[in-house]
PLY file of the C-alpha trace (Angstrom):
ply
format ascii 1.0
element vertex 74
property float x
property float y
property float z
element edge 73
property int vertex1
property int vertex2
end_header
13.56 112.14 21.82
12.72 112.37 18.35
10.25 109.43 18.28
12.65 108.34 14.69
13.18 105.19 13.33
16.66 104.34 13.11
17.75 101.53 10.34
21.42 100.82 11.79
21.82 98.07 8.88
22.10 94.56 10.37
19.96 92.80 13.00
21.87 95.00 16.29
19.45 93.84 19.06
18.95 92.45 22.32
18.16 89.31 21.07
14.56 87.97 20.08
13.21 86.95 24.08
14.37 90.23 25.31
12.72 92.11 22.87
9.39 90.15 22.97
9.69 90.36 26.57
9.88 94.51 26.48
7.24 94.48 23.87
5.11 92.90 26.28
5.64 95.49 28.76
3.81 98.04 26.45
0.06 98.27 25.69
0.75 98.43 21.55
-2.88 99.49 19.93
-2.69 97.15 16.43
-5.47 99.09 15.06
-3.22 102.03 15.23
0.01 100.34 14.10
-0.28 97.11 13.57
3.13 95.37 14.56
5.61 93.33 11.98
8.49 91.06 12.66
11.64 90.97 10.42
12.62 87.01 11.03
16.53 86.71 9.79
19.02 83.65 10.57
22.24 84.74 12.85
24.86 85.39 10.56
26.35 82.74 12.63
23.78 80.19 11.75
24.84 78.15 8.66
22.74 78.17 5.78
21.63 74.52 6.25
20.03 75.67 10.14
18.77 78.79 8.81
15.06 77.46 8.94
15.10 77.31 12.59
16.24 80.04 12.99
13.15 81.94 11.22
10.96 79.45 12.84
12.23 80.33 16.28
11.83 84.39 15.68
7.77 83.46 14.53
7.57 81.32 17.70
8.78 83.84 20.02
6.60 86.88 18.43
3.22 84.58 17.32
1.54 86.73 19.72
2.71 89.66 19.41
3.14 90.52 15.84
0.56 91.33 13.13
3.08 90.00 10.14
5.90 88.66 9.76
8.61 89.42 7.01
11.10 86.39 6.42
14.59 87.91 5.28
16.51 85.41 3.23
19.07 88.12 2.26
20.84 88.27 5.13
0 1
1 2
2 3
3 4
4 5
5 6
6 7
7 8
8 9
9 10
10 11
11 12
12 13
13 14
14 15
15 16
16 17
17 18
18 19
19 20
20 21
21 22
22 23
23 24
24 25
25 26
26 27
27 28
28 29
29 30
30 31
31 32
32 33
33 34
34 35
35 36
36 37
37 38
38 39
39 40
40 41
41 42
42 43
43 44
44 45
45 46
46 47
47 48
48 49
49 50
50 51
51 52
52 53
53 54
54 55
55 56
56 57
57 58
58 59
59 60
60 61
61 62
62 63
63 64
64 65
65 66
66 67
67 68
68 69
69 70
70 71
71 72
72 73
């Protein structure tokens, strides 16, 4: 209701294919706002996988986003 962005501190989603899927239900006008990506590993994933995880975020957005920010803190 009040159109806010909300940082809840962590990567609480849906998972990366359900959000790229609901992206893709919206017309998003990059010219406007152009979209970025926040790639993090699971906090699951051990630090020796944590490349594929990034690479799999980039791979599901790559046509979607505008940029992409790799998090390595997380």
């Amino acid at each position: 209701e009040q159109k806010a962005l909300i940082n809840r501190m962590g990567f609480n989603s849906d998972g990366a294919a359900t959000v790229a899927e609901r992206l893709r239900g919206h017309k998003w006008n990059h010219d406007r706002v152009p979209l970025g990506v926040n790639a993090g590993k699971n906090k699951d994933t051990p630090e020796e996988r944590a490349i594929q995880d990034y690479l799999q975020v980039i791979e599901t957005f790559k046509d979607l986003a505008r940029y992409f920010v790799v998090n390595i803190s997380s």
